[in-house]
N, C-alpha and C positions, 0 to 999 in steps of 0.2 A: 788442390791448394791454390793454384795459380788461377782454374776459374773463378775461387771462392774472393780471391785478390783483387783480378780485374772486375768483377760484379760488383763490390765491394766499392771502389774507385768512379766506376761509372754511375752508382748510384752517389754520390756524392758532388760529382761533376756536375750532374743535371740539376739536383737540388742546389747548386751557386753554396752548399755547406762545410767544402772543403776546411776554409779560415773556422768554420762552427764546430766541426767537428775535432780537428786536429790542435785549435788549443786547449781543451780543457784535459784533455791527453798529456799535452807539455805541462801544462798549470797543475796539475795533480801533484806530482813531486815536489812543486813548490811550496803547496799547500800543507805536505806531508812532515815539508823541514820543519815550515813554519809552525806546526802543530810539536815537532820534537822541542822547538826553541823554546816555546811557549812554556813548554811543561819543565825545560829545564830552569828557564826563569821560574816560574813557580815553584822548583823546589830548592832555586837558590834563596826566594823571599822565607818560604817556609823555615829554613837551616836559620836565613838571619832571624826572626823571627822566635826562632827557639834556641837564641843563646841565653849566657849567663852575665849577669853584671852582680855588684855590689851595691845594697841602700844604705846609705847614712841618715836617718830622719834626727836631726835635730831636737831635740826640748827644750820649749823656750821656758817654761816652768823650774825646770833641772839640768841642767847639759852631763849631769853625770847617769841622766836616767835615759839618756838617748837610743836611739834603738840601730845595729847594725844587723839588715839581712841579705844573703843568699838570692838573690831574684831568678827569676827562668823568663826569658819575655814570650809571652803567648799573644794571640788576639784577643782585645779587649782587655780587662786585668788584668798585669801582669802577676806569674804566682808566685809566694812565698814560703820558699823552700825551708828555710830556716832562718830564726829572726832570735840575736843578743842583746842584751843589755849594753852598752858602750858609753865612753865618755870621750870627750873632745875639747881640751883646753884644760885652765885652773878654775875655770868658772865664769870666767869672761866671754861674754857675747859678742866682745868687738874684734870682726874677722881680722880687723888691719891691724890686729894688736902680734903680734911677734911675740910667740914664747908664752903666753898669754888665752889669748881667744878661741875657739872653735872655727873650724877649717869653714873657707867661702862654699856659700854654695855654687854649684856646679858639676860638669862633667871632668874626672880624673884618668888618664890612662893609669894603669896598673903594669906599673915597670918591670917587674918579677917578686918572687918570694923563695923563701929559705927557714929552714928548721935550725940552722943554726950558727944564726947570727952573733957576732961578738962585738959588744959595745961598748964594751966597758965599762964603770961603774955609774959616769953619766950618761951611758948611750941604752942602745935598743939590743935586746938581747931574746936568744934561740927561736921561736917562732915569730917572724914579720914578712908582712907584705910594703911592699914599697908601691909608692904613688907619687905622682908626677907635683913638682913647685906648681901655685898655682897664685894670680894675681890678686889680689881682694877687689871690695868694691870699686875702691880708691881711683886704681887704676894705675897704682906708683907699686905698692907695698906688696915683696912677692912673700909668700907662704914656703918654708924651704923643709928638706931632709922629713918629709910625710911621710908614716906609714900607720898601717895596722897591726898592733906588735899587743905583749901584756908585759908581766914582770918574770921574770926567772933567768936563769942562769942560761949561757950560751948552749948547753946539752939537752935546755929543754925540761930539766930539774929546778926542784926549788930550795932556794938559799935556806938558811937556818934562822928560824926567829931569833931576832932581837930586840930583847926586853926593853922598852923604853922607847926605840928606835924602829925606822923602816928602813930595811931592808931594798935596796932596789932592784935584789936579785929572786927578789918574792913576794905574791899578791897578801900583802897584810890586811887586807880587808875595802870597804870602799871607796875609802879615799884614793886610793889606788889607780880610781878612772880618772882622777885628774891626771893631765899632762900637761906639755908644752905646745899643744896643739894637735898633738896625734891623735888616731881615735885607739882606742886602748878596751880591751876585754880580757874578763878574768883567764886564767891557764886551762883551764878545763874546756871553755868555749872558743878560747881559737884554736885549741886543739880538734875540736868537731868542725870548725870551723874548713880546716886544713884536708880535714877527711870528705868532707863534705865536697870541695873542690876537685879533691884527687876522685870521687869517684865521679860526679856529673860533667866535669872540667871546670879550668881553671878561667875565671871572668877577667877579660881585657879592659874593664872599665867599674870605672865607682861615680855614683852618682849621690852627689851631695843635696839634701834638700831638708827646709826646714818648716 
């Protein structure tokens, strides 16, 4: 071993190869990280890449025939995993309208959600997602207390028809998708909705667009 050593050394000496040969020996291992880093960044892109968000597409035709879906972000297309019917506003197209219009476009954090929410008889009740105040065009006039909720009772049941009247504790039909600005889906669909989330995960963002 020790002649195979000094042979080894001496042919190196004489070829002036020392610095030639002994760094690519050193620079290997660094090669090696930089190959692990590589690949970790790549499958941290990939993981971002394959999250979930919320679509809101707007209808400028109908705001109560708007469409809320389910996204997965991939390369190129993103896919749609499942896609509602939804409404956003009374009818009004003006974002800066309060109480009124359909939510601005934009990006939304997604605050949290809950099956069973109690609102009261003017408020938001048993299935909602909450989403973050957001500014309108304006630049003055913020958008407050957002979410993606329907009609029913805080248990997630639904109220009892009332002849004549709505009910705000039950989907009477489709007038229904009007709101005060929320986006709003029948009982049955944000119930899939709900499910949908709990099994691919639950999306940190809604993206508003018209």
């Amino acid at each position: 071993m020790k002649r195979l050593t000094t042979a080894a050394l001496t042919g190196i000496l004489l070829t002036g190869g020392l610095a030639a040969v002994a760094q690519p020996t050193q620079a290997a291992p660094d090669r090696q990280a930089a190959a692990v880093s590589g690949t970790a960044v790549s499958r941290a892109a990939a993981g971002s890449t394959g999250t979930y968000y919320f679509l809101f597409d707007k209808n400028q035709s109908d705001p109560t025939k708007s469409k809320l879906s389910y996204m997965k972000s991939v390369p190129g297309q993103d896919k749609v995993i499942k896609s509602y019917r939804a409404g956003s506003g009374n009818g009004s197209k003006d974002e800066c309208a309060p109480m009124r219009g359909w939510l601005p476009n934009g990006s939304y954090k997604v605050l949290g959600h809950e099956k069973h929410k109690a609102g009261g008889k003017k408020g938001i009740n048993g299935y909602a997602i909450h989403v973050q105040d957001k500014y309108c065009k304006d630049g003055r006039t913020k958008r407050t207390e957002l979410f993606i909720h329907s009609e029913m009772k805080p248990n997630g049941e639904q109220g009892a028809k009332l002849p004549g009247q709505d009910n705000p504790y039950r989907w009477d039909g489709v007038r229904d998708y009007y709101s005060y600005a929320c986006i709003k889906l029948t009982p049955n669909h944000i119930r899939d909705l709900f499910r949908t989330a709990d099994r691919y995960g639950w999306p940190k963002q809604l993206k508003v667009v018209s």
